[in-house]
Residue frames as qw, qx, qy, qz and C-alpha x, y, z in Angstrom:
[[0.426, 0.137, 0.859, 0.249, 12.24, 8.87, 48.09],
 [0.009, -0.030, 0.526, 0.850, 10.17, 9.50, 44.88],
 [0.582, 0.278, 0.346, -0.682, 6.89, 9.57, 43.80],
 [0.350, 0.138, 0.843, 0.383, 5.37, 7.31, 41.92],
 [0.362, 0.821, 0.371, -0.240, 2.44, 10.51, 40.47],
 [0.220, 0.539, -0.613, -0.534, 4.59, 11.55, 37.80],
 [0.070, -0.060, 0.991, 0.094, 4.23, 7.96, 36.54],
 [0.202, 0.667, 0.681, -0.224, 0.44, 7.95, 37.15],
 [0.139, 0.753, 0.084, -0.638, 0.15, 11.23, 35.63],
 [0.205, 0.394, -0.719, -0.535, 2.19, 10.20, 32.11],
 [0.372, 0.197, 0.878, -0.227, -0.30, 7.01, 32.78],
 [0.276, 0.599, 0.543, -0.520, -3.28, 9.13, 32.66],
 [0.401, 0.672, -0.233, -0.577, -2.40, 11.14, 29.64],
 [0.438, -0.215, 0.873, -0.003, -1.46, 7.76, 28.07],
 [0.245, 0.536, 0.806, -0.053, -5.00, 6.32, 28.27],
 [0.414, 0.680, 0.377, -0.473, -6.33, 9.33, 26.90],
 [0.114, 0.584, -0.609, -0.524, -4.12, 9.53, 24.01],
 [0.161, -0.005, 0.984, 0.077, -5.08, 5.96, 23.54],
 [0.289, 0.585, 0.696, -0.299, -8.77, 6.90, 23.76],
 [0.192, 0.677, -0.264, -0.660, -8.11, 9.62, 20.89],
 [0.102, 0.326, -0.824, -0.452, -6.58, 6.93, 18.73],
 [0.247, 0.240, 0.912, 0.224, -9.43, 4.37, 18.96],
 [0.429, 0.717, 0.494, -0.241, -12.18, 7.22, 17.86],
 [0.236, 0.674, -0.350, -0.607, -10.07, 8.34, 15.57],
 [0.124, -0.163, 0.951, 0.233, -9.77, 4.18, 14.30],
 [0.302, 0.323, 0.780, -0.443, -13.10, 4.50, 15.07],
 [0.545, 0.718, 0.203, -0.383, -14.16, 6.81, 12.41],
 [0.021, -0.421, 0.762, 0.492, -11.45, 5.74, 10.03],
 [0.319, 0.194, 0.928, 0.022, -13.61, 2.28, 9.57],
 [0.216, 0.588, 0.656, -0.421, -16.84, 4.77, 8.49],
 [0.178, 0.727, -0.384, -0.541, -14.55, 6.79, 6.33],
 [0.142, -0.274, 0.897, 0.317, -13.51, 3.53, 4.80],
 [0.296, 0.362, 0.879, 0.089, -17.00, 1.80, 4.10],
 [0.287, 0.847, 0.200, -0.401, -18.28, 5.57, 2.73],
 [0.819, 0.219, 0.247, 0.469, -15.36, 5.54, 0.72],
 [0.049, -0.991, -0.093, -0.086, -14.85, 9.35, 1.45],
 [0.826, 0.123, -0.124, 0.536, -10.97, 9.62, 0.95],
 [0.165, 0.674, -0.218, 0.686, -10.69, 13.27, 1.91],
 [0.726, -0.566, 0.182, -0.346, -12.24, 12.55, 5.71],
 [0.976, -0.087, -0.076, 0.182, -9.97, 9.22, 5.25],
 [0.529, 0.552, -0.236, 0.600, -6.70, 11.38, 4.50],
 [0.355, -0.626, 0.228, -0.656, -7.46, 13.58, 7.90],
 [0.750, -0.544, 0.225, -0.302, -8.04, 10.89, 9.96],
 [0.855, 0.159, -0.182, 0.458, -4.47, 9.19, 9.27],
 [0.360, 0.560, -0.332, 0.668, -3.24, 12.35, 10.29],
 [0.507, -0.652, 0.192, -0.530, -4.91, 12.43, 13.28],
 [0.986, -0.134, -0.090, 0.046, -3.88, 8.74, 14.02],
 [0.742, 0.463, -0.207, 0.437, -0.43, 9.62, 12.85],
 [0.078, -0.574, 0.424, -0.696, -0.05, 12.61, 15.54],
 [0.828, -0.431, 0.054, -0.353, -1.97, 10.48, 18.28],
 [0.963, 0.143, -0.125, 0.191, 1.16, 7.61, 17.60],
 [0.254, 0.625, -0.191, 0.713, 3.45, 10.35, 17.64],
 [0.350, -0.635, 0.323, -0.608, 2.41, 11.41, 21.18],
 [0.963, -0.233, -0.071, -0.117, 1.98, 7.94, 22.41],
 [0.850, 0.264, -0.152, 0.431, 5.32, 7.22, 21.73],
 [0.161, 0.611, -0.321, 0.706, 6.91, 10.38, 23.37],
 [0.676, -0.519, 0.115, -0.510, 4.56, 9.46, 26.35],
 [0.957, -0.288, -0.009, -0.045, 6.08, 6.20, 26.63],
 [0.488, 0.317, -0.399, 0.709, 9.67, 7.02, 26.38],
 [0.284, -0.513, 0.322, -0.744, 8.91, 9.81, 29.42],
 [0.921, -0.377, 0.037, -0.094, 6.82, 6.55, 31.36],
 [0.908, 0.145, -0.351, 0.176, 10.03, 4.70, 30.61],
 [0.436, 0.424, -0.322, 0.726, 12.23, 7.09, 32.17],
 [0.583, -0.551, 0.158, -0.575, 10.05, 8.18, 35.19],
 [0.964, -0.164, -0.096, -0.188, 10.03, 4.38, 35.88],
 [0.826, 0.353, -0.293, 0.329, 13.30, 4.25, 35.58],
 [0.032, -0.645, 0.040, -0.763, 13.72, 6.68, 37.73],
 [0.778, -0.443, 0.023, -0.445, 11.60, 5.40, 40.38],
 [0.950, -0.248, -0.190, 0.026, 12.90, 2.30, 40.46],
 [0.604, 0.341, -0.454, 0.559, 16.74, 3.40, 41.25],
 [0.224, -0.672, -0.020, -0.705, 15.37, 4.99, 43.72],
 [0.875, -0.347, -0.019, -0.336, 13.96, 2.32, 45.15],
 [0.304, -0.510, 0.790, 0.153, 17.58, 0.22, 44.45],
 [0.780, 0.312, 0.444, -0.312, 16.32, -1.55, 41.73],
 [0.107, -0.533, 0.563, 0.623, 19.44, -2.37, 39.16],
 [0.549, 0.313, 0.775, -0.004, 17.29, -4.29, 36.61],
 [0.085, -0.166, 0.465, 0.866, 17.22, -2.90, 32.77],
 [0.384, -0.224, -0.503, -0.741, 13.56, -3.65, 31.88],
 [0.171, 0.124, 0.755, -0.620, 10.74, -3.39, 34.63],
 [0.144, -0.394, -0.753, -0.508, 7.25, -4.47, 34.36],
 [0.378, -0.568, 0.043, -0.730, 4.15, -2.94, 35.86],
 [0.795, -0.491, -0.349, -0.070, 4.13, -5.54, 38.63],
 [0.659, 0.020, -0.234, 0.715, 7.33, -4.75, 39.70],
 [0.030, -0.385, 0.128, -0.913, 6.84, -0.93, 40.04],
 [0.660, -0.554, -0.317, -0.396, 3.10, -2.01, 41.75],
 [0.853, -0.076, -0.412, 0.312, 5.21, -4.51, 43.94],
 [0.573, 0.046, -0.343, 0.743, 7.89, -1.64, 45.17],
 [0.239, -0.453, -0.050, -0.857, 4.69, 1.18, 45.94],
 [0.100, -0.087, -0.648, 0.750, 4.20, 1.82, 49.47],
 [0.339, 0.141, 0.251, -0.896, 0.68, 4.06, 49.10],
 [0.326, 0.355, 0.876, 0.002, -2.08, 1.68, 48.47],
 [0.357, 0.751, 0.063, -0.553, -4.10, 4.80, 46.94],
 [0.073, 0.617, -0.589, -0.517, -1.49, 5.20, 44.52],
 [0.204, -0.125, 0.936, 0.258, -0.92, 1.40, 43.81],
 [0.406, 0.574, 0.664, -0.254, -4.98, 0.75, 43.37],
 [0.285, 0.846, -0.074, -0.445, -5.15, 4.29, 41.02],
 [0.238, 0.636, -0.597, -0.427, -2.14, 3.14, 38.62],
 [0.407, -0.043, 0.906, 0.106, -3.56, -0.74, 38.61],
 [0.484, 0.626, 0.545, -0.276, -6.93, 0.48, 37.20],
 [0.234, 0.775, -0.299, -0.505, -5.08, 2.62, 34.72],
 [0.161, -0.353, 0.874, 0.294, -3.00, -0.01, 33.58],
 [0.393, 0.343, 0.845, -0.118, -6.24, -2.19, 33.22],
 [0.571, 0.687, 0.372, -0.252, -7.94, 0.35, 31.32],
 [0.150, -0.613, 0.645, 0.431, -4.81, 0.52, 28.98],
 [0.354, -0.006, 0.929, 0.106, -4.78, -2.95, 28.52],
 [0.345, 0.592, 0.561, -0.464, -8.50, -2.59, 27.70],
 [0.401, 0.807, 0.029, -0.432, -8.48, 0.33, 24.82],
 [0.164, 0.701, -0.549, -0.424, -5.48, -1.20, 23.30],
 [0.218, -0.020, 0.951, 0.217, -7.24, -4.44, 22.42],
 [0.459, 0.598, 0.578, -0.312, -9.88, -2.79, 21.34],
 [0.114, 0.777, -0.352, -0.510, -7.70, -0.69, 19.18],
 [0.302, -0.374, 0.846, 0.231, -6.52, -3.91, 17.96],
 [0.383, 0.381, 0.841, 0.020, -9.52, -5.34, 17.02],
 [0.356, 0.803, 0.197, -0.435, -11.01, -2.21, 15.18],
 [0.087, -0.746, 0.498, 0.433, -7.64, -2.23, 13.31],
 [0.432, 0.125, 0.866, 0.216, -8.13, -6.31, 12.11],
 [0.356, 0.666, 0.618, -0.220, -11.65, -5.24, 11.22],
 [0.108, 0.852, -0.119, -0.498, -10.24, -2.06, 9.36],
 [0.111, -0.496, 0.793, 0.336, -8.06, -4.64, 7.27],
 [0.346, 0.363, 0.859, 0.104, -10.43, -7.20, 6.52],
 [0.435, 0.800, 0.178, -0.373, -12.61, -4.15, 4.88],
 [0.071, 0.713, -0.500, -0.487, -9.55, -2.82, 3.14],
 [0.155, -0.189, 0.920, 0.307, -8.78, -6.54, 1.69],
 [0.408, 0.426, 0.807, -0.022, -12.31, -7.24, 0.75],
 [0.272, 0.823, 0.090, -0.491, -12.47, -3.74, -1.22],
 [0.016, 0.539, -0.642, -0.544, -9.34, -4.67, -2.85],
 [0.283, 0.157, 0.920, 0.220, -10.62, -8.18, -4.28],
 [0.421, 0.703, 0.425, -0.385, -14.04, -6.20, -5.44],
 [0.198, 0.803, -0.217, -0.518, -11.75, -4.06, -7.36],
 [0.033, -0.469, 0.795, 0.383, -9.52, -6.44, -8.81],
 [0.375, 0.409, 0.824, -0.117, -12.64, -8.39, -9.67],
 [0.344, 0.855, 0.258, -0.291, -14.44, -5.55, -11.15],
 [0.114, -0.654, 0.564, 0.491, -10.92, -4.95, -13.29],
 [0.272, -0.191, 0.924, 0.190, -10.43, -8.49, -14.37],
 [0.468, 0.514, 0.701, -0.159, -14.03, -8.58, -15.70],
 [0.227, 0.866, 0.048, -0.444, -13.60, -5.22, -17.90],
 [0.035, -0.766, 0.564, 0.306, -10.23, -5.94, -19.15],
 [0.937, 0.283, -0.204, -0.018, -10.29, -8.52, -22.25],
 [0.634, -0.442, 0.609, 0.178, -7.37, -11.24, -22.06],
 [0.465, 0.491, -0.466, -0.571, -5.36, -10.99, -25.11],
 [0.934, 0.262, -0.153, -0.188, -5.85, -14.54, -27.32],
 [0.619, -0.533, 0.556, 0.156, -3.07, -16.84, -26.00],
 [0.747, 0.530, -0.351, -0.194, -0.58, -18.18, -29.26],
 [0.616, 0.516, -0.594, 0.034, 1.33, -20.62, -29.77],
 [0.878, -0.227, -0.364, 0.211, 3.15, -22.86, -27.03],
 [0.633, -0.029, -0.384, 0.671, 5.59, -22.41, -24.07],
 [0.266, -0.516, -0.440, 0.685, 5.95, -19.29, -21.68],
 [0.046, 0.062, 0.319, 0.945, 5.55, -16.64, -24.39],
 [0.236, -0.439, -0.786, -0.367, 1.64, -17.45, -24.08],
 [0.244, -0.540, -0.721, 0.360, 0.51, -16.40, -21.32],
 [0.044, -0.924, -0.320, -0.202, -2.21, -13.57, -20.80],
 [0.196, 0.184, -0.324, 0.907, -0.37, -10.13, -20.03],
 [0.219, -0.264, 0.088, -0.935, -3.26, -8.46, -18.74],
 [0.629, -0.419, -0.633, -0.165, -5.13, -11.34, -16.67],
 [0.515, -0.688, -0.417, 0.296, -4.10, -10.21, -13.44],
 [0.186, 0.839, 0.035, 0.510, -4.03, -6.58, -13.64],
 [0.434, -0.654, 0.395, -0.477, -3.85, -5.89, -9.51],
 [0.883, -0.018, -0.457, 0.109, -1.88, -9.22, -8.73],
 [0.274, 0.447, -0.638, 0.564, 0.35, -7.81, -5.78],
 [0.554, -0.704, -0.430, -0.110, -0.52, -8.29, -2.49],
 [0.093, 0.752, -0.236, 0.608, -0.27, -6.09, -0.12]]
């Protein structure tokens, strides 16, 4: 029968890939309220390659797992971690890849939350700006009647993103 440490092992690197991405979210947020766009440019890429690996990491879980579980006789197309827990024999093992999972769970709601928090900045910078626009930028004199009137240049930054 298989092992289930491959699996733990693509786990492990995982979480640390995970733990890359939230200090790299981490100092994104610091780059963002310094407004320092060259430190901001770098640390997308670093985010960008961290995703990047995450994503290879979890195709390779998928397929380990997949792996595992035919092993086991398991003809099911999408398995969850209780299931794999469920079909492991070595309590060691099972304990070692619950705690992983947990701290998973863990970094990627923190990841989550840094990320809201990283947005709510971003959206409260834009409105400064488009404030600080809208105040600079006269509104031409409005003539006559019907749609033709209206200001061209009242809402300079009107999109949302």
């Amino acid at each position: 029968m298989g092992s289930v440490k491959p699996i733990i092992q693509v786990m492990e690197t995982m979480l640390g890939a995970h733990m890359k991405l939230i200090d790299a979210t981490k100092e994104k947020r610091s780059a963002l309220v310094d407004g320092d766009m060259s430190a901001l440019h770098s640390i997308i890429y670093r985010v960008n390659s961290c995703t990047d690996e995450i994503q290879q990491l979890e195709e390779e879980r998928k397929r380990l797992v997949a792996e595992y579980m035919k092993e086991k006789g398991y003809t099911g197309s999408a398995v969850t971690v209780e299931e794999v827990l469920a079909m492991m024999v070595d309590e060691e093992a099972k304990t070692r890849l619950n705690l992983i999972v947990s701290q998973l769970r863990d970094v990627i709601e923190e990841i989550r939350k840094i990320n809201e928090s990283n947005q709510q900045l971003i959206q409260s910078s834009l409105s400064y700006i488009q404030y600080s626009i809208g105040m600079f930028v006269s509104k031409e004199p409005s003539i006559g009647y019907g749609p033709e009137k209206a200001n061209r240049f009242a809402s300079l930054l009107d999109a949302k993103i």
